[in-house]
C-alpha positions, 0 to 999 in steps of 0.5 A, a space after each residue: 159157729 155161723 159159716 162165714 159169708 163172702 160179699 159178692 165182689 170176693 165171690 169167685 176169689 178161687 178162680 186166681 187164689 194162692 193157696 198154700 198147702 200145710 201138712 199139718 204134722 210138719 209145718 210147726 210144733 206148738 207144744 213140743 212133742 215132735 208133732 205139728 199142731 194146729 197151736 202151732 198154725 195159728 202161732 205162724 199165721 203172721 208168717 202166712 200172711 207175709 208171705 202173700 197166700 189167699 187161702 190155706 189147705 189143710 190135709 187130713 186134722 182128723 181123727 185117724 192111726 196115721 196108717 196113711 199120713 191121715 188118709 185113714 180118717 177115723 172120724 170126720 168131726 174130731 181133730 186129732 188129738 195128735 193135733 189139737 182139738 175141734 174148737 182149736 180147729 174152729 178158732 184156727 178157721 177165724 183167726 185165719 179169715 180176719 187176717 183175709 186167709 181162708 180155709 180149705 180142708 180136705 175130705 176122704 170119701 173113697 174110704 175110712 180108716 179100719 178103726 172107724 166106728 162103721 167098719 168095726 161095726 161090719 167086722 163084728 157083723 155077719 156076712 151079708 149084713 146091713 154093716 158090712 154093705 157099707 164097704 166092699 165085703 165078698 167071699 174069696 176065690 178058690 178052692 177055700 177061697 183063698 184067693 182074693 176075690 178079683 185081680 185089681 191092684 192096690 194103688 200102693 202095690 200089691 192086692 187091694 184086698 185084706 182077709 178076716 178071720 170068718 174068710 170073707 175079704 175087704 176091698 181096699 184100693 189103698 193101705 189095709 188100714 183103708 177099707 173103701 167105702 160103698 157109695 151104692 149105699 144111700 147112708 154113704 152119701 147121706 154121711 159125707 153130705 152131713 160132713 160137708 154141711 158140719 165143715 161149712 157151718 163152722 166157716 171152711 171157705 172150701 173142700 179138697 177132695 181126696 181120690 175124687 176120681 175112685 167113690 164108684 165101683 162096678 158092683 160086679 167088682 170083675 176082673 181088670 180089662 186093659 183099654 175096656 171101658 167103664 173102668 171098674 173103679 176109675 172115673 165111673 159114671 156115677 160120680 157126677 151124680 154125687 158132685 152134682 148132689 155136693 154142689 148143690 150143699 156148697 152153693 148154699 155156703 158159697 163154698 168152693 171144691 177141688 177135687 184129685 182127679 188123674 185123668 189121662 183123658 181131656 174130655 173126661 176131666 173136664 166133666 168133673 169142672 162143669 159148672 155144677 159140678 167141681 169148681 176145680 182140680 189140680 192139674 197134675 199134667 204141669 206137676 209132672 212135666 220135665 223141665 223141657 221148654 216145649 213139654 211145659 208149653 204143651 202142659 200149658 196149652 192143653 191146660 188151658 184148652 180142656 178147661 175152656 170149655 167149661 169155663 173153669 179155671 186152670 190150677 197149677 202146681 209144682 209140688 205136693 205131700 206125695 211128689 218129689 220136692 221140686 228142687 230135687 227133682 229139678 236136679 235130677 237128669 229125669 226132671 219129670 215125676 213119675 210114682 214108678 220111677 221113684 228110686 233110692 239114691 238117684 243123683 242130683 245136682 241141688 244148685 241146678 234144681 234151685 236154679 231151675 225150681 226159682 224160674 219154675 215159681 216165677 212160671 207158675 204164678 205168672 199163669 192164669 188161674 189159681 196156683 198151690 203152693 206146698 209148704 216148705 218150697 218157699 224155702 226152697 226144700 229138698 227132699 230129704 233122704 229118710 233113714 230106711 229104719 225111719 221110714 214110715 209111708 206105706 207105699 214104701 213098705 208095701 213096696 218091699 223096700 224098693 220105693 223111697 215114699 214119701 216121707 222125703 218132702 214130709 219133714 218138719 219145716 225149718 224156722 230159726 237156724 239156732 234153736 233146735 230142731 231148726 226152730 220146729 218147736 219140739 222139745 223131742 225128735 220130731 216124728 221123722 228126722 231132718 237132715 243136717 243141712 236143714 238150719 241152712 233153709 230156716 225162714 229166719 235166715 231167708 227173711 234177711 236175705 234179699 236173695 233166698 228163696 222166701 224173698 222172691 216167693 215173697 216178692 212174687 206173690 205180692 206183685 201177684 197180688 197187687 199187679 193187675 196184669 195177673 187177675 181174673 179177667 171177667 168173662 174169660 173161660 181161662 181167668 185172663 189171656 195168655 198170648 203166646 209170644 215169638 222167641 227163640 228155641 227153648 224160651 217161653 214167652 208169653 203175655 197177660 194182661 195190662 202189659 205184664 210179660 213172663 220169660 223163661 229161659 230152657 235154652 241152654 245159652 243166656 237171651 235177650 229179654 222181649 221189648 219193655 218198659 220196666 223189669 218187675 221181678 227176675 228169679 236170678 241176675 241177668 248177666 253183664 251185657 243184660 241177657 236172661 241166664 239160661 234157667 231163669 225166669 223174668 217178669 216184664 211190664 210191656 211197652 205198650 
């Protein structure tokens, strides 16, 4: 399959794209065995395209235990069979591109699943061979070398180190089913280039990068020093050479990155974005932020300035398939998110949260640059409490029970509030149980309602669409202005171009809306005298 050119003029449509995030194994069920599938993507493409996104992300298809939600890839170049196959794949990518959606697969270099064929061929090696050199193989401490070989802790809690039966001890910063790969190795690079080059080829419009941030370790592997730099593992030097080497394979599709880098330093991150490196990363600042007026607008402010200097554009995000949904979290007296904050039974308040998460939606696609939208907040998801016996994310089992996870915003989306299962399309349970509540959110319910969740992504993402004043403005560093504009405490105001206004009010009390000629869109009723409610969101066209 020949991979899919752009034409000159749709070249950078990255730079203010909507780009809708499907976790494939709970957006639909195709053929009714409790998984998603890609049958049941393509079946719901129509649904996509009403809705208004430019792009689709896919998280892990591939072949994988699903140790880690298929952040355990046992190989890159098969699709599940849990999920279909590669020509569905293939099929998939084109049906989606002539209905003027692209395609965006995510790709896993930090490490492989424990079923991949090369580290079943290192378990089978001898220490200190050619195999095992492709991860993170070292002899314990100790004694009898019982202790692990260095104090790094996993990023799911606990050692990242597992011991096999010869005594030596692998490297994995993740589940034990993850081992990480070494990138020293030449053949490490030349693998997930070829893998690059076989997704491009069959028409991926661009690769999200998993971990982007954690490839390169030192090769000593000591002992972690707090505030020492280089980090032994975290945003090591080498990396860039194999961005700058990436880049170089993406330009010859003209294929687009985004890469998963939390980095708390400005500079640093910004490196990643320079111009042949990453074209993007997810702004994990905004998705974090508390529902606090003057922390957003900071969140927003060093956005936009760490990116300016590369001439990238800003990615914003309120949610993933690792966060809180953001109705919940909205709902909740600590509206941030924080992985170790994360606890059972917290209390939340569901109508504040969807008030606060329709204001936030409004936010988000009024800034410029591009914006992601995860599966399932257009319905204006919860996150779902989980049986405890039902729960299958490692963070919670590695966490003894103390972490939730992240199964809550991972359950199977609602389609049709009659049929069973919420319209998912299994003919089963699905692989993890919706809660009661579910029928009520279905999409086809929403569709007929002009005041659900879906109407006003729906209505939102279309002015976005259409409206010039949200554009990608030429050669401006940040995709278009963004003019900060006199309110009162507590109000975010600001202005884009061609006249186009956003509004939010965190103040607590109703305001008046700023001088204009027309109201575009609002996330709930202004009150009787004409005043935007507090935690509400308003689109203006300006007088101008």
């Amino acid at each position: 399959m020949a991979a899919i050119r752009p034409t000159e003029a749709t070249a950078s449509w990255w730079r203010d794209a909507a780009i809708y995030q499907i976790y494939v194994r709970s957006f639909a069920d195709g053929d009714g065995d409790g998984t998603g599938d890609l049958a049941g993507v393509r079946a719901r493409l129509p649904y996509l395209v009403e809705l208004g996104v430019d792009a689709l992300w896919f998280t892990p298809w591939y072949l994988s235990p699903l140790a880690d939600g298929g952040y355990d890839v046992a190989d890159y170049r098969a699709i599940d069979p849990a999920f279909g196959h590669l020509a569905e794949a293939e099929k998939l990518i084109v049906e989606a591109r002539e209905l003027g959606i692209r395609t965006i697969i995510d790709i896993v270099p930090n490490h492989v699943s424990d079923q991949h064929s090369w580290f079943r061929a290192a378990l089978d090696a001898a220490p200190g061979s050619p195999e095992r050199a492709l991860f993170h193989f070292r002899e314990g401490r100790g004694d009898h070398g019982e202790i692990p070989p260095n104090d790094w802790v996993s990023e799911f809690g606990g050692t990242p180190w597992t011991r096999i039966e010869d005594g030596q001890w692998y490297l994995h910063l993740f589940a034990p089913g993850q081992p990480d790969l070494n990138w020293a190795r030449p053949a490490v690079r030349q693998e997930h280039e070829d893998v690059l080059r076989f997704w491009f080829e069959r028409g991926v419009a661009g690769v999200r990068i998993d971990s982007a941030a954690l490839l390169a370790k030192d090769p000593a592997l000591p002992d972690f020093v707090k505030d020492v730099d280089p980090h032994p593992y975290v945003d090591r030097d080498e990396l860039h050479d194999i961005y700058r080497s990436w880049r170089a394979i993406a330009d010859t599709y003209d294929g687009v990155f985004v890469g998963e880098v939390w980095l708390p330093d400005s500079e640093r991150f910004a490196r990643y974005l320079r111009p042949d490196e990453l074209h993007t990363a997810f702004n994990f600042n905004f998705l974090a932020c508390p529902w606090d007026a003057g922390l957003l607008r900071s969140a927003i402010d060093d956005t936009l300035a760490e990116h300016a200097p590369v001439g990238a554009p800003a990615t914003w995000v309120l949610c993933n398939h690792d966060v809180t949904r953001t109705v919940t979290r909205y709902g909740r007296e600590a509206t941030g998110f924080d992985f170790a904050a994360k606890v059972f039974d917290t209390p939340t308040d569901l109508e504040l949260g969807t008030r606060r998460a329709r204001a936030a939606a409004l936010l988000s696609l009024a800034l410029p640059g591009a914006v992601y939208l995860y599966q399932g907040e257009e319905l204006g998801l919860p996150e779902a409490d989980i049986p405890r016996d039902r729960i299958q994310d490692p963070m919670h089992l590695r966490s003894g029970g103390i972490d939730p996870g992240r199964d809550g915003c991972r359950v199977p989306l609602p389609w049709s509030a009659a049929e069973p299962h919420a319209g998912f399309g299994s003919t089963v349970d699905p692989w993890l149980p919706q809660p009661a509540s579910w029928p009520s959110y279905a999409a086809d319910e929403q569709s007929a309602d002009p005041g659900s969740m879906l109407r006003l992504y729906r209505e939102a993402l279309g002015l976005r669409r259409a409206g010039p004043g949200f554009a990608a403005v030429p050669g401006e560093s940040a995709d278009g202005r963004l003019n900060w504009l006199p309110s009162s405490p507590g109000v975010l105001a600001f202005a884009r171009t061609e006249g186009l206004i956003c509004v939010v009010n965190l103040s607590g009390s109703p305001v008046p809306l700023p001088g204009h000629e027309e109201i575009l869109l609002t996330s709930a009723p202004l009150d009787p005298a004409g005043l935007l409610p507090d935690d509400t969101a308003a689109w203006l066209r300006g007088t101008r």
